[in-house]
C-alpha positions as CSV (number, residue, x, y, z in Angstrom):
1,X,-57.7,46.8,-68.2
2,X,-54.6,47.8,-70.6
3,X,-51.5,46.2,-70.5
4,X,-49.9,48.8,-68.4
5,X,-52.5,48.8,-65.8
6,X,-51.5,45.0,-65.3
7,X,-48.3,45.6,-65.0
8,X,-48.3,48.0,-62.4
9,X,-50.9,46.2,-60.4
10,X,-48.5,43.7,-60.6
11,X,-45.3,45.3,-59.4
12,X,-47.5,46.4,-56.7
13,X,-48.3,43.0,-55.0
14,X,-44.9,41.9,-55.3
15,X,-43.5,45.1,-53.4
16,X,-46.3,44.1,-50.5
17,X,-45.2,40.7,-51.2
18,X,-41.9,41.1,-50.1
19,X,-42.7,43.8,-47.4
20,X,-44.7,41.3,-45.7
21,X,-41.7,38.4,-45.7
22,X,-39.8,41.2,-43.9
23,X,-42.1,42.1,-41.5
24,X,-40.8,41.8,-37.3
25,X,-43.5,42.9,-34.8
26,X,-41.9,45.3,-32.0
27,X,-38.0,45.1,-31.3
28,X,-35.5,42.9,-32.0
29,X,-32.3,41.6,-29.8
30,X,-29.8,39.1,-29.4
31,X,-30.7,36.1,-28.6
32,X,-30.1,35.5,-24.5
33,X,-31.0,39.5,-24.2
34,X,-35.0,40.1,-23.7
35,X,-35.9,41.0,-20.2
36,X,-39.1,38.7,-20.3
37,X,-39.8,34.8,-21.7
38,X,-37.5,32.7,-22.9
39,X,-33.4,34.4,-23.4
40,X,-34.4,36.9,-21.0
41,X,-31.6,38.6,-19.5
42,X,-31.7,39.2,-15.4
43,X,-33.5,42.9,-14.3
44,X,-32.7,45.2,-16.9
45,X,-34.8,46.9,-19.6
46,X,-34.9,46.1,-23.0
47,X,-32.0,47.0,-25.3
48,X,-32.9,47.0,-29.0
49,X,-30.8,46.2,-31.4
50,X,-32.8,48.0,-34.0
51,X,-36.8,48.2,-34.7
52,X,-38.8,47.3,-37.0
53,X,-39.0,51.0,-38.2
54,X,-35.3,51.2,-38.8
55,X,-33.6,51.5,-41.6
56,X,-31.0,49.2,-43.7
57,X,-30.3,45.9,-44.3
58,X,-32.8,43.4,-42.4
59,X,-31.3,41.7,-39.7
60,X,-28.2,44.6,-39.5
61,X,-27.0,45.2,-36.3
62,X,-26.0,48.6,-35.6
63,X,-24.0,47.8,-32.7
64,X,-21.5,46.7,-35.3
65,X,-21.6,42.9,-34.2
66,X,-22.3,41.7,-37.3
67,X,-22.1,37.9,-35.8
68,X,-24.3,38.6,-33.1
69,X,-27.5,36.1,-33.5
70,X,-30.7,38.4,-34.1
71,X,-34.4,37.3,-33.1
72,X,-36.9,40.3,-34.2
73,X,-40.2,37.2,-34.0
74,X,-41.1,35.1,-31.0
75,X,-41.0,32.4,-33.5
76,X,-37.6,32.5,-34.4
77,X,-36.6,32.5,-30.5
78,X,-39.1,29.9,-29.7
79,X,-36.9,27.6,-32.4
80,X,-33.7,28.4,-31.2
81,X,-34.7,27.2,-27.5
82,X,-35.8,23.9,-28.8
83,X,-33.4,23.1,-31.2
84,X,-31.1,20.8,-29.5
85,X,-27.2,22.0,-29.1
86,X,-24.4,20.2,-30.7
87,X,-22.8,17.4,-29.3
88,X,-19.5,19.0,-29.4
89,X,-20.9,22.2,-27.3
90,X,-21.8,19.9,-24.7
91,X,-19.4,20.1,-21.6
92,X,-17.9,16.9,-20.4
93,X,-18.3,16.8,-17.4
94,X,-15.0,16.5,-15.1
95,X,-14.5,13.5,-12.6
96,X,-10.7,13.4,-11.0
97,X,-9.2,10.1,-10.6
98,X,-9.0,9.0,-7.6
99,X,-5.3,9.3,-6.4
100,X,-2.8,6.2,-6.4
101,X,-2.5,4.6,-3.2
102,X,1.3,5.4,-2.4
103,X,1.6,3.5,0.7
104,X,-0.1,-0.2,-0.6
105,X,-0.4,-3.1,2.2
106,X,-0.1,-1.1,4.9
107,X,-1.8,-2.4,8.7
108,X,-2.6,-5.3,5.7
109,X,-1.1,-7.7,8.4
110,X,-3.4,-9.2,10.8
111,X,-1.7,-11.9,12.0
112,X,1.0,-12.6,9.6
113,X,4.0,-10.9,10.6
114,X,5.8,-7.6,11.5
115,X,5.2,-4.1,9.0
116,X,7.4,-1.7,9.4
117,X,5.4,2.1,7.8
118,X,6.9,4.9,7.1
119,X,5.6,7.9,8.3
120,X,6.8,10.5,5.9
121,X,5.6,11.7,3.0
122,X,2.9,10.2,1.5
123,X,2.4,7.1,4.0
124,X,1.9,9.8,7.1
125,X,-2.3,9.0,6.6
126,X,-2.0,5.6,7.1
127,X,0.2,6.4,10.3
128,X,-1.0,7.0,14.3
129,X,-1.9,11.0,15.1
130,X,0.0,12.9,16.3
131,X,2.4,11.7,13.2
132,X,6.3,9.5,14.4
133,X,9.4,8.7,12.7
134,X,8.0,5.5,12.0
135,X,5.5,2.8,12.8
136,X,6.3,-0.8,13.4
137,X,2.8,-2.7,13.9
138,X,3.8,-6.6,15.0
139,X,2.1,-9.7,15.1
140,X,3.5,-13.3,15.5
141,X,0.4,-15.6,16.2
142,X,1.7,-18.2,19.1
143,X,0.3,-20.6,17.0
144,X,3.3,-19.9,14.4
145,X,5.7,-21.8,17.0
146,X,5.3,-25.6,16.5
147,X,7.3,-27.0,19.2
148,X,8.2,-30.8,19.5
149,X,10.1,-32.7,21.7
150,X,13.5,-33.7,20.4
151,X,14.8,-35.2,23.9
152,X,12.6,-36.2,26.4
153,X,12.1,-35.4,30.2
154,X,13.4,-38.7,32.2
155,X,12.7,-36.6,35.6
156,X,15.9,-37.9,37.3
157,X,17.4,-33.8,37.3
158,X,16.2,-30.6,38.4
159,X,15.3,-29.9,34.7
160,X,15.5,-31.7,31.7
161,X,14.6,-32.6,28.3
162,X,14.5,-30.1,25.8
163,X,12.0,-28.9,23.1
164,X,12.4,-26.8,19.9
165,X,10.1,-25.0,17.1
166,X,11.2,-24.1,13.7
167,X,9.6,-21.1,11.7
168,X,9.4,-18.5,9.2
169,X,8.2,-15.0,10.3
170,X,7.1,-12.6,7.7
171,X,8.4,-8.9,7.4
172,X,7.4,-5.9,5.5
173,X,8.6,-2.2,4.5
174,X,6.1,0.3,3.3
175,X,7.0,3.2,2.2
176,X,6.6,5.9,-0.4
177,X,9.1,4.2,-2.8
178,X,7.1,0.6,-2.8
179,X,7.3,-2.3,-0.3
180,X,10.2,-4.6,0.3
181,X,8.9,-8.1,1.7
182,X,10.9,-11.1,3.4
183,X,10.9,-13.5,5.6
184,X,13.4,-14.7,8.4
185,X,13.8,-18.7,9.4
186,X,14.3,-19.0,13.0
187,X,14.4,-22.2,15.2
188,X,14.0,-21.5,19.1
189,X,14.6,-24.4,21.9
190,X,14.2,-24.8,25.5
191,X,14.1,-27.3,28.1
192,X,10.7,-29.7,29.2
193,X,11.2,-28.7,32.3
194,X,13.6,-26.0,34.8
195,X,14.0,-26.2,38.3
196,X,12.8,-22.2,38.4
197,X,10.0,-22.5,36.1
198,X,8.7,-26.3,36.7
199,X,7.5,-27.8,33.7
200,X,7.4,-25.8,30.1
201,X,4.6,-27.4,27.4
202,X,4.3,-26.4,24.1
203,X,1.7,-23.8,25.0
204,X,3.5,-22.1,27.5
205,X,6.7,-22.1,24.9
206,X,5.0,-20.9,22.2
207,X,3.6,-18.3,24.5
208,X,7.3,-17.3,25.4
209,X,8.5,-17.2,21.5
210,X,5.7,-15.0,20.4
211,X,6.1,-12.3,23.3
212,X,9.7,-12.9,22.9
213,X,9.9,-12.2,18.6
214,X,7.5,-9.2,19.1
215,X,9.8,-7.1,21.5
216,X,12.9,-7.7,19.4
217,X,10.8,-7.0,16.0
218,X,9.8,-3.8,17.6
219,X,13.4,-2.3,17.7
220,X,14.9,-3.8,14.5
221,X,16.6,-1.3,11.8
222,X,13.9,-2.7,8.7
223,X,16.4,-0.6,6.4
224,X,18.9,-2.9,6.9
225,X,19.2,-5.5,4.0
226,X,17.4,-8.5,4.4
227,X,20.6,-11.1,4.9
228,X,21.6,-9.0,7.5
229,X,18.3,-8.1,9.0
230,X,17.6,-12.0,9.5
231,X,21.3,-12.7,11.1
232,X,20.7,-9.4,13.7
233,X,16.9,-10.9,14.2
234,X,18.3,-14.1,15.5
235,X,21.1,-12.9,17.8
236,X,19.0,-10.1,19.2
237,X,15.9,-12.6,19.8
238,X,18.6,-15.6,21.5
239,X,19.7,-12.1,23.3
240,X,16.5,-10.8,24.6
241,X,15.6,-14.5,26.0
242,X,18.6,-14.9,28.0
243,X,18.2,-11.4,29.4
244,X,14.2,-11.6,30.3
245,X,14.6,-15.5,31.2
246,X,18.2,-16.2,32.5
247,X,17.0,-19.3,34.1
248,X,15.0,-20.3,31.4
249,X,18.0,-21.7,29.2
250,X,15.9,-20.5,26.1
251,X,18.2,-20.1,22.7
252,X,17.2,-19.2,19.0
253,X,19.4,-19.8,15.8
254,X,18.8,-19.7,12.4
């Protein structure tokens, strides 16, 4: 064999060489846009890029999208499915706060005092259907009135003796722009005994002071400020008794 005979054997295996590293079988698409296996695109028929009978540059795409991602081997497609994504491509997913409760505290009251709610705005959910003005939800426990006998009964008159409790009763404002909270000292007396009523124990006038502070705590202006919310509390619960109970000779001061 002469020296020239080598060398074209030569060149000839690497041409077949290199023909053989660029070798696709059928034709080749983006990636996502086969109609069958994995990146198959829904119902249409195949849309080649180019085949492997084309000419120019391997992997040119004559579509002119240079960038596009070309698979012309199941190989190559096979690897791109089971490469994993990056991080950074992977959507967060999207969980909404939940929303700030505008209208804290309220109906929070069970047996502790008197809430005033208002119902506009943002505090209408928490507030009776069909929607008010307002809602003023009350509760004054009878056992909040103490009474004690400061003179005693000596049964010699149609009525006599007289009684008194001293307490605080809790008050709230909710609303959109916070809650407001106070409290209003209030001492209420009453005889031992009245010729219309007979005899009045502390049940009975604890009884009277709780039905009594719940009716006037319905109607009271809770924008008012709280000095002069307490001073219109008392005069308007001393009021209320003498109207319901004029026989009674109930009274209520600060």
């Amino acid at each position: 064999m002469t020296v020239r005979t080598a060398l074209l054997l030569i060149l000839t295996i690497a041409v077949w060489a290199l023909a053989a590293c660029n070798m696709t079988f059928g034709d080749c698409y983006p990636v996502g846009e086969r109609t069958s296996g994995a990146g198959a695109g829904p119902g249409s028929e195949p849309r080649p890029v180019f085949t492997s009978s084309a000419s120019g540059d391997f992997g040119a795409d004559p579509q002119g999208g240079g960038e596009r991602k070309i698979a012309c081997n199941e190989w190559e497609l096979e690897d791109e499915e089971e490469r994993p994504s990056d991080s950074s491509e992977t959507p967060t997913t999207y969980r909404p706060e939940s929303p700030r409760d505008q209208c804290p505290g309220a109906g929070d009251v069970a047996g502790a005092g008197a809430t005033f709610l208002s119902c506009s705005g943002a505090c209408s959910s928490k507030c009776p259907k069909p929607g008010m003005a307002h809602f003023v939800w009350v509760d004054f426990d009878s056992s909040f009135f103490t009474f004690v006998t400061i003179v005693p009964d000596d049964g010699t008159d149609k009525g006599g003796g007289y009684q008194q409790a001293k307490t605080n009763l809790n008050f709230k404002q909710v609303s959109s722009a916070g809650t407001r909270e106070w409290s209003c000292s209030i001492t209420i007396k009453m005889p031992l005994r009245t010729a219309e009523m007979g005899k009045i124990d502390p049940l009975l006038a604890a009884n009277l002071s709780e039905e009594i502070t719940e009716e006037v705590a319905q109607l009271m202006d809770y924008n008012l400020p709280t000095g002069i919310f307490c001073d219109r509390f008392h005069r308007a619960v001393d009021a209320a008794f003498k109207f319901k109970y004029p026989r009674l000779g109930a009274s209520a001061t600060k």
